[in-house]
N, C-alpha and C positions, 0 to 999 in steps of 0.2 A: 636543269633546263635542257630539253633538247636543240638537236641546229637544227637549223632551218635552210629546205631547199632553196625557197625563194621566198622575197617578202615582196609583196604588194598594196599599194594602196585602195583603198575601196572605190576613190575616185573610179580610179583605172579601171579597177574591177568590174563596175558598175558599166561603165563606155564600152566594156568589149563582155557583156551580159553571161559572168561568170557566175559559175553555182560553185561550192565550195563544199568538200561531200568530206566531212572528217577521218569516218569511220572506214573511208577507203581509202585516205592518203589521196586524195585525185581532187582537179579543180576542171571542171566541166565547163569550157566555150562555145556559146550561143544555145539553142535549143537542149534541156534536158535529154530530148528523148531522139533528137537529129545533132548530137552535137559534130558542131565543125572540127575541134579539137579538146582533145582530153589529156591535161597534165596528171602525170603519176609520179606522187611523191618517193621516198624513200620509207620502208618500212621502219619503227623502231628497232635498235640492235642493229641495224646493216649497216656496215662502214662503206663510206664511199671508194668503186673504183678507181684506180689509177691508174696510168698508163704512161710509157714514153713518148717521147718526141717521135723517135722512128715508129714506135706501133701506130701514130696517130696517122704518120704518112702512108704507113701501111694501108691502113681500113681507108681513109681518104682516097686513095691510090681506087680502092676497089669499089667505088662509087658510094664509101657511107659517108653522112652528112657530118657536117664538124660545126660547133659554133664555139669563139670564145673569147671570151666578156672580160675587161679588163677597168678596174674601179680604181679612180683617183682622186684625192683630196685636194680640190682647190679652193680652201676655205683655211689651210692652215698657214697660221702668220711665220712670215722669216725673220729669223730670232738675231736679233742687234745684236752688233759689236757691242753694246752699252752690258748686255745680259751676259755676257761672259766676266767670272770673277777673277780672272787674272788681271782683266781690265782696269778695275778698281784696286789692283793691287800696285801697279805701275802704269797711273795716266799719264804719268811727262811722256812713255815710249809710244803709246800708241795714236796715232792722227786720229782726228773725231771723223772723217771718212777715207776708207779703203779706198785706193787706185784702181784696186784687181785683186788678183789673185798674183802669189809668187809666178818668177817663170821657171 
């Protein structure tokens, strides 16, 4: 399977009148033939560039555009005191709820 620049949904896609052109890696915004913006994917085989912290200040520095996107899971569950097995190994030592954390 290859990665994937970006995924989107068709919702979305559809609200902001995307064309989706396979054969060139590009996802075309608004008008085919006037579009207002044109996303270019990555070719197959090209690994993505990288870059440091300071090269990004660098180019920042000299008026290029930066964007960046940061993904967090707020859907996964915090895992009980009950779910750890040392628990079940010695319940007289452990309280059924934590105060805190040590100091």
């Amino acid at each position: 399977m290859c990665e994937f620049d970006i995924i989107l949904g068709m919702d979305w896609l559809t609200e902001h009148h995307a064309t989706i052109d396979c054969r060139s890696y590009r996802v075309i915004f608004g008008d085919i033939h006037a579009p207002e913006f044109i996303y270019h994917g990555s070719l197959p085989g090209k690994s993505m560039q990288m870059i440091s912290a300071l090269q990004a200040r660098t180019l920042l520095s000299h008026g290029c555009k930066g964007f960046l996107a940061t993904i967090h899971n707020t859907t996964s569950d915090v895992p009980s005191i009950h779910d750890q097995p040392i628990v079940f190994e010695f319940p007289d030592v452990f309280p059924d709820e934590l105060p805190g954390i040590p100091p």
